[in-house]
TIVEXPA-131828 format. One record per residue (C-alpha): x, y, z; residue number from 1. Coordinates in steps of 0.25 Angstrom, whole numbers, plus 5000, padded with zeros to 4 digits. Layout:
N
      u      v      w   fivex
      X      Y      Z     NUM
...
REM end
This chain:
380
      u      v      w   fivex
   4759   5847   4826       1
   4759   5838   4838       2
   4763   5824   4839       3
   4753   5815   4843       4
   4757   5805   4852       5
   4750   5792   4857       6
   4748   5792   4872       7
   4748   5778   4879       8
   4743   5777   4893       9
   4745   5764   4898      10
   4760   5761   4892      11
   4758   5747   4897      12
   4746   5742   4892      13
   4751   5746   4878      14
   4763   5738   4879      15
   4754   5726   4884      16
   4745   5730   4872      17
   4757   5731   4861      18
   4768   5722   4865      19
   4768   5708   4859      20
   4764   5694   4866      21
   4776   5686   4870      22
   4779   5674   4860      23
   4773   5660   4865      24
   4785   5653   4866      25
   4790   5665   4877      26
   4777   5662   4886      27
   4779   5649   4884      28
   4792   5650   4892      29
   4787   5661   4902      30
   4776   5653   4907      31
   4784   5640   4906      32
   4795   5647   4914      33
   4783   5650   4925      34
   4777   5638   4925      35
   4789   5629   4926      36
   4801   5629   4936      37
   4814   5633   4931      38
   4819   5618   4932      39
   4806   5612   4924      40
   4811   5623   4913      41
   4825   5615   4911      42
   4820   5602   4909      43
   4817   5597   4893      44
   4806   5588   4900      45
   4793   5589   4892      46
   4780   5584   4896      47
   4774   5572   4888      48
   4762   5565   4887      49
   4763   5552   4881      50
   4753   5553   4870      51
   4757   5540   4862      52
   4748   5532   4874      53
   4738   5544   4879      54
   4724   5541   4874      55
   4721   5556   4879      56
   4725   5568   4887      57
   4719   5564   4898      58
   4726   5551   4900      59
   4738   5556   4894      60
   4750   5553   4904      61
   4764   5559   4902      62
   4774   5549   4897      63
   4786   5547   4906      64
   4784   5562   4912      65
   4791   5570   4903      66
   4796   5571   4887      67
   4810   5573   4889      68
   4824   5573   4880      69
   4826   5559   4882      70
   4811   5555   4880      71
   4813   5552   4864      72
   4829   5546   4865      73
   4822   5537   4877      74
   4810   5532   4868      75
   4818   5528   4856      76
   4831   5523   4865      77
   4818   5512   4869      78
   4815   5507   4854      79
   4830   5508   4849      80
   4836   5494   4851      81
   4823   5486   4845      82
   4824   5495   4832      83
   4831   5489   4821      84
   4837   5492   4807      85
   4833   5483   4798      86
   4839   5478   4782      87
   4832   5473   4773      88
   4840   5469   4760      89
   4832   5468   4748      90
   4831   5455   4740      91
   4844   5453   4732      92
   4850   5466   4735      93
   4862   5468   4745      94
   4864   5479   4746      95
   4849   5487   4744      96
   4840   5484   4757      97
   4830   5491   4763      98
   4833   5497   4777      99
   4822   5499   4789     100
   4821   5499   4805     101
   4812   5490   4814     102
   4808   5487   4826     103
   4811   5476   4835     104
   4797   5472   4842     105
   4802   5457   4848     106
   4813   5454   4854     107
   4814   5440   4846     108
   4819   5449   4834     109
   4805   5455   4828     110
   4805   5468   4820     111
   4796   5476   4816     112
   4798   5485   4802     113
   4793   5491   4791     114
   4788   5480   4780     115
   4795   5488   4770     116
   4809   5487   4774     117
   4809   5472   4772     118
   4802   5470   4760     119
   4796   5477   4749     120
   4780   5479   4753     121
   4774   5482   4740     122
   4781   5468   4733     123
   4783   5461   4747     124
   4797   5456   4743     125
   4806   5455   4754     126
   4819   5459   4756     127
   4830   5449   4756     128
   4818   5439   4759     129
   4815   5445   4773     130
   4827   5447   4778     131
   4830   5461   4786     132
   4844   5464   4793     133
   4841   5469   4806     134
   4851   5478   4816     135
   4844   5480   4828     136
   4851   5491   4838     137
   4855   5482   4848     138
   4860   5470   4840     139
   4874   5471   4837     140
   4872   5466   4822     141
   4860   5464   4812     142
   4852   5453   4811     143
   4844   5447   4799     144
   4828   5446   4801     145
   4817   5441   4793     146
   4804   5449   4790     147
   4794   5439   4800     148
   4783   5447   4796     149
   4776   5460   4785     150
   4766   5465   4783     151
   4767   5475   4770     152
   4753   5483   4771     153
   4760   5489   4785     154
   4773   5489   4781     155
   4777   5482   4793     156
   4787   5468   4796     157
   4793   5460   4807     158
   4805   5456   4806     159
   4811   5444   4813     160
   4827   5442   4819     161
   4833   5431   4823     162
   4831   5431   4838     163
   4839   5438   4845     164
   4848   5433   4857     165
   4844   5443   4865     166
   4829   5449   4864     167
   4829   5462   4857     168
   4823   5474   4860     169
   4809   5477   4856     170
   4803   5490   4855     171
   4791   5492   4863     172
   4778   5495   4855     173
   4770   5507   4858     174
   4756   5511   4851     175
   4751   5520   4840     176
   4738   5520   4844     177
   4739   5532   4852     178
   4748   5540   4846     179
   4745   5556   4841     180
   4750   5565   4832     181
   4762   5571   4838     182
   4767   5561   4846     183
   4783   5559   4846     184
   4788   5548   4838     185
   4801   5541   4838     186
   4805   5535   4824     187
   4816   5524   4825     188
   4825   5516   4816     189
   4836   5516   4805     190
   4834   5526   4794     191
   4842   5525   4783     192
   4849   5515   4792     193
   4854   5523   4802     194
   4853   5515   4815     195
   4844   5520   4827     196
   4839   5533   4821     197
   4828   5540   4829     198
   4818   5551   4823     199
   4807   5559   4831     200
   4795   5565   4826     201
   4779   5564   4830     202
   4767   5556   4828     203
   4763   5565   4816     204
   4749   5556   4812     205
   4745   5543   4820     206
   4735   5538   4808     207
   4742   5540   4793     208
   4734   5530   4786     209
   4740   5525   4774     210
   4731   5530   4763     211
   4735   5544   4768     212
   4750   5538   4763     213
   4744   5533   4750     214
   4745   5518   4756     215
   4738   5508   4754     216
   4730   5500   4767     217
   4723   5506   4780     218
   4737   5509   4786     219
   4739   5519   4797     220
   4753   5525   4799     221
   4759   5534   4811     222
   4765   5546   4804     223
   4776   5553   4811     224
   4788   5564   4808     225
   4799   5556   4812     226
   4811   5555   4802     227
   4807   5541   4794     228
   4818   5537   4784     229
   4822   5525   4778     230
   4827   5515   4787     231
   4817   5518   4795     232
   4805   5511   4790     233
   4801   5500   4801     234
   4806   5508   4812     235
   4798   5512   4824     236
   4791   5524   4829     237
   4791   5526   4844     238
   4785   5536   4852     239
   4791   5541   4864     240
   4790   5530   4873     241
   4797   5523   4864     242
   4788   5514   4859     243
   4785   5508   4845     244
   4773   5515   4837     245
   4776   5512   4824     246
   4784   5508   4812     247
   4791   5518   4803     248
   4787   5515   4789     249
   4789   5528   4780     250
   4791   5542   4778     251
   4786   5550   4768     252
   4799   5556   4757     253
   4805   5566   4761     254
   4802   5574   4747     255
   4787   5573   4751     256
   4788   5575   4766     257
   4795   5576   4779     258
   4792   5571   4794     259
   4780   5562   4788     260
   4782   5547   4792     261
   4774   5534   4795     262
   4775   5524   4805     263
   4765   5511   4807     264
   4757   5511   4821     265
   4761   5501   4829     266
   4746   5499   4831     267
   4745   5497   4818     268
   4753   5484   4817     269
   4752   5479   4831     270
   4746   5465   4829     271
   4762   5463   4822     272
   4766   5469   4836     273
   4759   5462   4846     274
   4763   5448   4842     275
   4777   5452   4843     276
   4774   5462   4858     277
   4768   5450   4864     278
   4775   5439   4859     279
   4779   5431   4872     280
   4776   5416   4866     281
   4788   5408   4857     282
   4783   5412   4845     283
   4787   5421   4833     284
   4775   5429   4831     285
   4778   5432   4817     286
   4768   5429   4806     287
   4781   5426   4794     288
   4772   5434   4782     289
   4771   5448   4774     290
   4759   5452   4771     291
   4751   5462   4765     292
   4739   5468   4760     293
   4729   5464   4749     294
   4716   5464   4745     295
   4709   5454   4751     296
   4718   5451   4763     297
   4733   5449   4766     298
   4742   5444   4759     299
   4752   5436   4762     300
   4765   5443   4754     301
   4776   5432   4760     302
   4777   5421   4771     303
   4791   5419   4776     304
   4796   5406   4777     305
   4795   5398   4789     306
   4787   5410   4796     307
   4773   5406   4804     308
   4764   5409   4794     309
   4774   5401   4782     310
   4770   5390   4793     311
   4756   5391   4792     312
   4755   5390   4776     313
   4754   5405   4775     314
   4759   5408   4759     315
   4764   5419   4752     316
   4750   5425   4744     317
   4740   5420   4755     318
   4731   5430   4757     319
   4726   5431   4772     320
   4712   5434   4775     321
   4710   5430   4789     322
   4718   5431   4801     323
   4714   5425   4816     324
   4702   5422   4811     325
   4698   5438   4806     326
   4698   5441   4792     327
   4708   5450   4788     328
   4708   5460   4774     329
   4722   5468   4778     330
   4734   5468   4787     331
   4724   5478   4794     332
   4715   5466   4798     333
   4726   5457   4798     334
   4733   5465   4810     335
   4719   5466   4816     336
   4720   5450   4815     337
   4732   5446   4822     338
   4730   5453   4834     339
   4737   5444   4847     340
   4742   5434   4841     341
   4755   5434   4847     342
   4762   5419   4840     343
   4747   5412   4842     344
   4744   5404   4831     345
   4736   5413   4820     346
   4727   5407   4808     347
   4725   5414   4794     348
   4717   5410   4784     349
   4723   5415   4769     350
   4719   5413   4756     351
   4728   5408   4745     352
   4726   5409   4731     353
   4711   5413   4732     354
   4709   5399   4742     355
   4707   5402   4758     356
   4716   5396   4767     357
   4716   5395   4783     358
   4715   5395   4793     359
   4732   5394   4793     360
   4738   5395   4807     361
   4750   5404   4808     362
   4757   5398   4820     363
   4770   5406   4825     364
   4784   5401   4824     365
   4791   5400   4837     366
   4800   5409   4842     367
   4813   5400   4840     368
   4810   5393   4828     369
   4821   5398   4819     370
   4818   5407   4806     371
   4830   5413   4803     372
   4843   5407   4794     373
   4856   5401   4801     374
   4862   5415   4799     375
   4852   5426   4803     376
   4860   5434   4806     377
   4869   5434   4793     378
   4870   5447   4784     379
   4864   5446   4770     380
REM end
């Protein structure tokens, strides 16, 4: 019996035929090695387009050249000194207190937070009355501050220092109308009150509306993967140019999930920003009120002492239903409202007790009017 035997003429076409493809990542590196001189091929330079501002590809220019190993240390050594930890005892504990970060966005001593680290938003009681310890990075001890202004229904404040001897540095704010879904993203703050902690992550949805988070209002929130923990609420998030584009508020539990975050757009809150950005006049530009949503308009949850609205005759349980002369319904419209206004004289019409009032003009307290006790700087 004879063995058959399978004959091949042309050896080489069945080797072709039989022998498997290379992996990607190999052809990757062969045609990268033909493509690129042997000293472009040692450099950890990577091209990057700065999508945060590029309305498209075809306008999209790159940012600074190249995306390089110093590229995120760079953007957050930017922000680091106008970050602050912040303190807030809760009223007559001392030793409990609720921890957060902020932002310095004045030089005058104004912070932006989280409304939640200072007082509690469901009950809108406050925290040793308002006051927050703050360490900024380049102060050499803490300071006490007063919350100048809240507003629940966005979890946001401002908090107001004494001011400094020496201007303080302000982070620069960016926007968050342009960013995309995976975009970098620079988390910044104190976690669990661990000074100057940095986290990276991506841009993971630029319009997380609060019904998705089982919340209440028409909020819209950045969600990100950057590591959010406690201590870090109020803090900001930055993107690579080291810019502010939002304000950490949560993260969801650990138990439930991991890498899911949320952060306010800056966009969102920036008639509370711009006062403060273009603020070139003698005035504080501060309002001196919480509020928060209701039914049928916005309430007025406290007044501070002293403060420009207090002045005007502004109480506790008026109810604002027009601002600037346009009626508003919710902080929404509220915001829409106070556009410009930058310390010019603002009028509100409120009602009180089922009667309308107004129109009351909040007129802004000037820059060096004290509001401070003789020791702010005292520890409590």
């Amino acid at each position: 019996m004879t063995e058959s035997r399978l004959l091949i003429s042309n050896p080489a076409l069945l080797h072709k035929e039989f022998t498997p493809p290379f992996p990607a990542f190999i052809l990757l590196i062969q045609r990268r090695n033909e493509v690129l001189p042997s000293q472009s091929r040692q450099t950890s330079w990577i091209r990057c387009y700065d999508t945060n501002k590029a309305a498209s590809e075809e306008n999209a220019k790159p940012n600074k050249g190249y995306f390089g190993r110093d590229t995120i240390a760079d953007a957050a050594a930017k922000i680091a000194p106008a970050v602050a930890s912040l303190y807030a005892p809760k009223r007559g504990q001392n030793v409990d207190a609720e921890i957060g970060s902020g932002t310095a966005i004045h030089e005058d001593g104004y912070i932006l937070t989280c409304a939640h680290v200072v007082f509690d938003t469901t009950n809108v009681v406050y925290s040793a009355d308002g006051k927050v310890v703050v360490h900024l990075q380049e102060a050499e001890k803490e300071v006490v501050g007063h919350v100048a202004d809240a507003y629940a229904d966005l979890d946001i404040a401002i908090i107001k220092i004494e001011k400094p001897t020496s201007p303080l540095s302000t982070a620069k704010v960016g926007s968050s109308s342009k960013l995309r879904p995976g975009d970098w993203a620079i988390a910044m703050g104190c976690p669990l009150s661990l000074q100057h902690t940095v986290t990276l992550g991506i841009i993971s949805c630029v319009h997380r509306m609060s019904n998705e988070l089982r919340r209440g209002g028409m909020m819209e929130y950045l969600q990100t993967d950057c590591a959010i923990n406690p201590g870090n609420s109020g803090g900001p998030l930055c993107n690579v140019d080291g810019e502010v584009v939002g304000v950490n508020v949560e993260t969801i539990k650990p138990d439930k999930a991991s890498g899911v975050s949320f952060a306010v757009p800056v966009d969102f809150i920036s008639a509370i920003l711009k006062p403060f950005e273009n603020c070139q006049s003698p005035v504080r530009p501060d309002f001196g009120w919480v509020m928060r949503n209701v039914s049928d308009g916005v309430l007025v949850r406290m007044v501070i002492k002293g403060s420009p609205a207090d002045r005007a005759g502004i109480r506790t349980g008026d109810v604002v239903v027009e601002f600037n002369g346009k009626q508003v319904r919710d902080l929404k419209e509220m915001m829409d409202a106070m556009g410009e206004r930058s310390g010019a004289p603002v009028k509100v019409c409120v009602k009180r007790g089922g009667d309308a009032l107004g129109p009351l003009t909040i007129t802004f307290v000037e820059k060096d009017v004290a509001r401070f006790a003789a020791n702010p700087r005292s520890r409590f």
